[in-house]
C-alpha positions as CSV (number, residue, x, y, z in Angstrom):
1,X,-28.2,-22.2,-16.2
2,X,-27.9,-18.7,-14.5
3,X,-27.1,-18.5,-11.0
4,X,-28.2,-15.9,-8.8
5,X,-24.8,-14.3,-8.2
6,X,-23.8,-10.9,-6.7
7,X,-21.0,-9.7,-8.8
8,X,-18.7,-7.3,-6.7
9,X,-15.7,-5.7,-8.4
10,X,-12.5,-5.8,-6.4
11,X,-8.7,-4.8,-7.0
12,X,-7.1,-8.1,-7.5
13,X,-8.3,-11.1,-9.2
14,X,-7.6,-13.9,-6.8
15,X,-9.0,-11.9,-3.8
16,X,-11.8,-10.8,-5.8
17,X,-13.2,-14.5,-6.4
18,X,-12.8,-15.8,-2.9
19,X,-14.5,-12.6,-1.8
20,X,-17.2,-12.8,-4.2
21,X,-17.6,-16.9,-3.6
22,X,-17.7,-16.4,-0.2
23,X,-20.5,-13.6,0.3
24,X,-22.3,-16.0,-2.0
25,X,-22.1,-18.6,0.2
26,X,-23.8,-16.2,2.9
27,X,-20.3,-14.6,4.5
28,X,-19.3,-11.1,4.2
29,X,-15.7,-11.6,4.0
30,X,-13.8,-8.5,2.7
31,X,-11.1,-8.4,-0.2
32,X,-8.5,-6.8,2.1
33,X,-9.4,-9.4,4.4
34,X,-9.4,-12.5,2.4
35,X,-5.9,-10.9,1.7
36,X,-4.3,-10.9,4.9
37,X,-5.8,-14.1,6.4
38,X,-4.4,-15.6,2.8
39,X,-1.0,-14.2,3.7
40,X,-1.0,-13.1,-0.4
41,X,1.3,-10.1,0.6
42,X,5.1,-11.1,-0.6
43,X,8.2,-10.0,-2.9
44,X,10.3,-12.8,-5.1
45,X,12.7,-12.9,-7.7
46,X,12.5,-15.7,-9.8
47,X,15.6,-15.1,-12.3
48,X,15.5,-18.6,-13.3
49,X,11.3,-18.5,-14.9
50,X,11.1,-16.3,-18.1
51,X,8.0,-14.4,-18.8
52,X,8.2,-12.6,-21.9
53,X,12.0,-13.3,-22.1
54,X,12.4,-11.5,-18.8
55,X,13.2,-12.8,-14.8
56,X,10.0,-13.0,-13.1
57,X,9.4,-10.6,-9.9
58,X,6.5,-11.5,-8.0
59,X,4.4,-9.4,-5.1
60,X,2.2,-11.6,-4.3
61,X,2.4,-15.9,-3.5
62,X,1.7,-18.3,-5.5
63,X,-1.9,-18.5,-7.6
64,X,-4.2,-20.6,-5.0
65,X,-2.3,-20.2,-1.8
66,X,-4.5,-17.0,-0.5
67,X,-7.9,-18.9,-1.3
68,X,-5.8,-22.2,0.4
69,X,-4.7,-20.7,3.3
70,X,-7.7,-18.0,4.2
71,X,-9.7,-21.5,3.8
72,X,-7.7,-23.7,5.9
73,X,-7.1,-20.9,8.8
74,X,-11.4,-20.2,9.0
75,X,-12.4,-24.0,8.4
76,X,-13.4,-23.3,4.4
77,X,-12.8,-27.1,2.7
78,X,-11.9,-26.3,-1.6
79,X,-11.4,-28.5,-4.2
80,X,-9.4,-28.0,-6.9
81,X,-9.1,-29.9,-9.8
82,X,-6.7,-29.8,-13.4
83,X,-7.4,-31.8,-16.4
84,X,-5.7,-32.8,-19.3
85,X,-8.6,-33.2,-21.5
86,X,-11.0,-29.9,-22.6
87,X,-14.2,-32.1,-23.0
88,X,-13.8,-33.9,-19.3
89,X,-13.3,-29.7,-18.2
90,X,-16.4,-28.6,-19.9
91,X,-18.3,-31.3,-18.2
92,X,-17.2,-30.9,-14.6
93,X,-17.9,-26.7,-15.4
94,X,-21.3,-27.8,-16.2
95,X,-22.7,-30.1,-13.6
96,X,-21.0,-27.5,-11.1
97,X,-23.5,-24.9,-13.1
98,X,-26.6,-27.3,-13.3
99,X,-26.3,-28.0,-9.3
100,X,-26.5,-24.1,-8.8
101,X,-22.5,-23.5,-7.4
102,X,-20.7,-20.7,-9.3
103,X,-17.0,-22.0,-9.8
104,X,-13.5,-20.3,-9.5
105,X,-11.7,-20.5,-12.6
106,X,-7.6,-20.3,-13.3
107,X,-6.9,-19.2,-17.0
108,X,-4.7,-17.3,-18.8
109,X,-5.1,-13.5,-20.1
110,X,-3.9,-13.4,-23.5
111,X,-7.1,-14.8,-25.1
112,X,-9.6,-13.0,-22.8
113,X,-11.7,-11.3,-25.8
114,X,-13.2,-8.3,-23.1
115,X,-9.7,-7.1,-21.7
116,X,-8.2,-4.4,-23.7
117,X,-5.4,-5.1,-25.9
118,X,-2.9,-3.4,-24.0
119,X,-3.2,-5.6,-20.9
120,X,-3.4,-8.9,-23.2
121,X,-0.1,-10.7,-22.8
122,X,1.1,-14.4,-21.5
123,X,0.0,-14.4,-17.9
124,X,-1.6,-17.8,-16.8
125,X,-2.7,-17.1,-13.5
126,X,-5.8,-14.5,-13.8
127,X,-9.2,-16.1,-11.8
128,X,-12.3,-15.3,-12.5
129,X,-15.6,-17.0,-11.3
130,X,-18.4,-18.9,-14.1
131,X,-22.1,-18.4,-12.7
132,X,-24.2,-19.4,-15.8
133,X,-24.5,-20.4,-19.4
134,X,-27.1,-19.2,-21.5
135,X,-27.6,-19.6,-25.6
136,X,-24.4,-21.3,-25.4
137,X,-22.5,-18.3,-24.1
138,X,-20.7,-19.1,-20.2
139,X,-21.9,-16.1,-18.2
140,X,-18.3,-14.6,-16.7
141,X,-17.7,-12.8,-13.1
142,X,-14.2,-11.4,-13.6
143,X,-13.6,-9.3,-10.3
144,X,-11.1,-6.9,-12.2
145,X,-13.8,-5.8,-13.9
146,X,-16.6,-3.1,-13.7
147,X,-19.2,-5.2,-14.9
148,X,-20.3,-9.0,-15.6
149,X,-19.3,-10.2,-19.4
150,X,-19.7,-13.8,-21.5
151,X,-17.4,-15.7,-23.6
152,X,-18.4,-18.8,-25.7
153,X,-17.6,-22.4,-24.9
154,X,-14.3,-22.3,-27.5
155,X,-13.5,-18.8,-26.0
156,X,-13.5,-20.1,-22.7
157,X,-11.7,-23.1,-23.2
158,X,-8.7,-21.6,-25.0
159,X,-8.4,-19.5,-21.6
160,X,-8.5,-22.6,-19.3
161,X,-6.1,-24.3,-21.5
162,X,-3.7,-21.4,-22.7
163,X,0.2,-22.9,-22.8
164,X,3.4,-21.2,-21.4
165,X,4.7,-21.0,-17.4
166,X,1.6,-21.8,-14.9
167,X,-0.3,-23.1,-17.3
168,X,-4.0,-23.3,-15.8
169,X,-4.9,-26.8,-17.3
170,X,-8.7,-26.4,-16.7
171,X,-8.2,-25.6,-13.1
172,X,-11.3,-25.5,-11.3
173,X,-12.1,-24.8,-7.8
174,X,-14.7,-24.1,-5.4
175,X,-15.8,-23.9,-1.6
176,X,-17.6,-27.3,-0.4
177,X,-18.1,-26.6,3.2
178,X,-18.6,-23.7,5.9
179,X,-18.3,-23.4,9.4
180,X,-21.5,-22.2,11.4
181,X,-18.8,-19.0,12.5
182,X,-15.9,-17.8,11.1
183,X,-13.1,-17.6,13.7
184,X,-11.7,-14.2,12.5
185,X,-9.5,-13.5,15.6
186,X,-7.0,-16.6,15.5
187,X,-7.1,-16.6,11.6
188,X,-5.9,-13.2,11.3
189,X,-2.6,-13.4,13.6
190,X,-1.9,-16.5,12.0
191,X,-2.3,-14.5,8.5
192,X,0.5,-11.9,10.2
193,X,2.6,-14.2,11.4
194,X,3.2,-15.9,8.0
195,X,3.5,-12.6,6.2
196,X,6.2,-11.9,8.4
197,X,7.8,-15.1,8.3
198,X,8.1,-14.8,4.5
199,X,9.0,-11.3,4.2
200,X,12.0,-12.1,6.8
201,X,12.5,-15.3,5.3
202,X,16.8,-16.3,5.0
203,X,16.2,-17.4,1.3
204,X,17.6,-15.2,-1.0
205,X,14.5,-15.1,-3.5
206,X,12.1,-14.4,-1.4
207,X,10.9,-11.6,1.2
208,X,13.2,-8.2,1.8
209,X,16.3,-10.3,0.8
210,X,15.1,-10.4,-2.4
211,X,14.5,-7.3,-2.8
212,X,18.0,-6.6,-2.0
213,X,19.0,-8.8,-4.8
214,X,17.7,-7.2,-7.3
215,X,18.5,-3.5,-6.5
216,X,22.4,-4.9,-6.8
217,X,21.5,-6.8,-9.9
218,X,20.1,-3.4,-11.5
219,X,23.2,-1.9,-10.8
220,X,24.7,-4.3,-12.5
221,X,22.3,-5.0,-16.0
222,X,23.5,-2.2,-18.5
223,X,27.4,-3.2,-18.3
224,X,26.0,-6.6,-18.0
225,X,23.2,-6.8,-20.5
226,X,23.7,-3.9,-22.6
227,X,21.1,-0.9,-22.6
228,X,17.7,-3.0,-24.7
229,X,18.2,-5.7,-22.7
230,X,18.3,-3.4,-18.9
231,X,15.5,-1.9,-20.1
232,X,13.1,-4.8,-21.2
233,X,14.5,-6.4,-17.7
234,X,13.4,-3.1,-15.3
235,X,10.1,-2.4,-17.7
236,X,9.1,-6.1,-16.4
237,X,9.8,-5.0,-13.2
238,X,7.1,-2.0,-13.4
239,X,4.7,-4.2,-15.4
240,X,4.5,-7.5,-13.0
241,X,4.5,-4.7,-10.0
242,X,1.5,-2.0,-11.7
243,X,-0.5,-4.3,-14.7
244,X,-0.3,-7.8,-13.7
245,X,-2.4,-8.8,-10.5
246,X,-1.9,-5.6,-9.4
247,X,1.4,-5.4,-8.3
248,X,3.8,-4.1,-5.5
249,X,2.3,-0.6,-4.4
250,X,-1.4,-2.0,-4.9
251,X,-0.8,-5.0,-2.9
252,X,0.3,-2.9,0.1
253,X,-2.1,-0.7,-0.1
254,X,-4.7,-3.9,0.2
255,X,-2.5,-4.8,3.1
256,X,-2.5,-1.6,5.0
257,X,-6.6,-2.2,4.5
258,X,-6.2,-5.8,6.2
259,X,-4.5,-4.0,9.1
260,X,-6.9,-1.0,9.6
261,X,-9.9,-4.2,9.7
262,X,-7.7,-6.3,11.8
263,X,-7.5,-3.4,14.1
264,X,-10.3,-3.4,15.2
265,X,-11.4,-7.3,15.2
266,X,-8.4,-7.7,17.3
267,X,-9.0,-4.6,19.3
268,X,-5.4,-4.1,18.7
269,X,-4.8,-0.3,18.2
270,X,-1.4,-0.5,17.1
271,X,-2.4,-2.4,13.9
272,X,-4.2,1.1,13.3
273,X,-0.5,2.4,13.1
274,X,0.9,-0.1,11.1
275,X,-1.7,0.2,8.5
276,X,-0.8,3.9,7.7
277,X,2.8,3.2,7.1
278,X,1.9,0.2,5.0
279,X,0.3,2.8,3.0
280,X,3.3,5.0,3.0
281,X,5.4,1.9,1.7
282,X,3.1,1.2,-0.8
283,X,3.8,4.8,-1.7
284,X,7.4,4.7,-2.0
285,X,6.6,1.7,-4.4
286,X,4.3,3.8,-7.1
287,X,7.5,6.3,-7.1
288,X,10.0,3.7,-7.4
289,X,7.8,2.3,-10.5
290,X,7.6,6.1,-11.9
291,X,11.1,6.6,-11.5
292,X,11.9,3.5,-13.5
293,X,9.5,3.6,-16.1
294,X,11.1,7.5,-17.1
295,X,14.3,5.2,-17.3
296,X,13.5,2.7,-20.0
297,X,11.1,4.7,-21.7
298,X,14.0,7.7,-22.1
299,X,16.2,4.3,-23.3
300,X,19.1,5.9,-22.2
301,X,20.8,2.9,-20.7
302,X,23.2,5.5,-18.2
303,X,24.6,4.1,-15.1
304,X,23.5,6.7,-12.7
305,X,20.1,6.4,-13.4
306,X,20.1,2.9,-12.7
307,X,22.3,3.5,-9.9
308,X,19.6,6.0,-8.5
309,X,16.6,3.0,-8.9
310,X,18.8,0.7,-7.1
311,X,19.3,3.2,-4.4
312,X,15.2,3.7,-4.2
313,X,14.8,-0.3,-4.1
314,X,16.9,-0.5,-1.4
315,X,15.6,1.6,0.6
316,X,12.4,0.0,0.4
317,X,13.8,-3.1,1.5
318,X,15.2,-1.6,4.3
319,X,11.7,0.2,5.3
320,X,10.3,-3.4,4.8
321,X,12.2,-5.2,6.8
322,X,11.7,-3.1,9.7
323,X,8.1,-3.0,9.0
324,X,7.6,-6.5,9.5
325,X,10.0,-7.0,12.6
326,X,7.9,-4.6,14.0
327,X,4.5,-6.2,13.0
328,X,5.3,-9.6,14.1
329,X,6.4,-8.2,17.4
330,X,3.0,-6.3,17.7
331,X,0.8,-9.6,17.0
């Protein structure tokens, strides 16, 4: 069972497998692209989830809803599926295989043998696509990486059945139907329009409000926590936002490319614009993350330092908000 399956590395691993399945299928559909349409671009604070005994802070929606939504808006039909049995899993991974249709694959990280062991922690939403088994071994497209790798059936099913928060459960999925033509144009502003909607969204966890929250909360964590606990909480900030699924400044950066694309699909010169000062946001988000990691590496727990990170967040927020008033004006 090998498929014949380009494998095309790609920044972030959701994006990465709808892009791959996709130009498999016959469409060249970018991973800036899938992106945008997917409205993946987003920042929430989840203080109520614990991941590694820290709040969650997310840049990016929900695992599924880009490959959802990019499908839905350019008339894509998926199906998904979870099981609660390993064996019922297996099967449906291998009839997928045997009828030539290289699946998408939720699972989580900590078990995945080829990653190094520095980026191997309790993360349950990492995709990758299955193409092939051969001599008992699953032949593994994992977008994040260079190359193509295996892992053996018990390797792979500890992955698709790893426990903790957003726990995969076998979760397959894969494309079932195409249009003759994508319809770019109407997919993209309705990609924009979301992204907007959720970045300006009222709720307090989600969007540029969010953001706001937790530059106050910073202020707050060493008096609050104590100086072990402030650090662990802003060292998960810069790991969800620079190690898992890429994070904040990457995710912009994939943005700013969705807008320089969108440009000129649209033949909307303005989104030429936007897309460089996307860019510059998503710089101001690498030196926000290197500004906070000197702060709980150094340990030092002192209040202006985290009063200074706060400062930095904030003014992101701010930059964001008027970013994305602007956009949705401009679509």
């Amino acid at each position: 069972m090998q498929i014949d399956f380009t494998h095309k590395q790609s920044a972030h691993c959701e994006n990465g497998v709808v892009s791959n399945l996709m130009r498999h299928n016959g469409f060249e559909v970018s991973e800036p692209m899938v992106f945008g349409i997917g409205s993946g671009l987003l920042f929430s604070y989840l203080p109520f989830i614990k991941v590694n005994y820290a709040p969650v802070f997310t840049y990016r929606v929900m695992p599924g809803l880009v490959f959802n939504r990019f499908a839905k808006r350019v008339g894509v039909k998926v199906k998904r599926e979870k099981f609660k049995d390993p064996k019922k899993a297996k099967e449906r991974l291998d009839h997928n295989l045997n009828n030539n249709n290289p699946v998408g694959l939720q699972v989580g990280v900590y078990n995945l043998i080829y990653f190094p062991d520095e980026y191997r922690f309790h993360f349950n939403a990492h995709n990758m696509v299955v193409y092939g088994k051969e001599n008992g071994n699953y032949l593994i497209s994992d977008p994040v990486m260079e190359g193509v790798t295996t892992l053996t059936e018990k390797q792979l099913e500890k992955v698709r059945f790893a426990k903790g928060a957003f726990a995969p459960k076998g979760h397959i999925y894969y494309p079932t139907s195409f249009p003759q033509k994508l319809e770019l144009e109407t997919a993209i502003v309705k990609g924009i329009k979301h992204t907007c909607r959720d970045m300006l969204a009222p709720a307090p966890i989600v969007g540029v409000r969010a953001m706001r929250w937790v530059a106050k909360n910073i202020k707050k964590w060493p008096k609050k926590l104590g100086p072990k606990k402030a650090n662990h909480y802003l060292g998960q900030i810069v790991r969800m936002q620079e190690e898992i699924g890429t994070g904040g400044g990457g995710f912009r950066y994939i943005y700013a490319a969705f807008l320089q694309e969108a440009s000129d699909v649209l033949k909307n010169e303005k989104l030429k614009d936007f897309s460089k000062e996307m860019t510059q946001i998503g710089d101001a988000w690498r030196d926000f993350a290197l500004e906070a990691s000197r702060i709980y590496k150094n340990r030092s727990g002192q209040l202006e330092n985290y009063d200074s990170i706060s400062d930095q967040l904030m003014s992101i927020a701010q930059r964001e908000e008027a970013f994305f008033k602007a956009l949705r004006k401009a679509v």
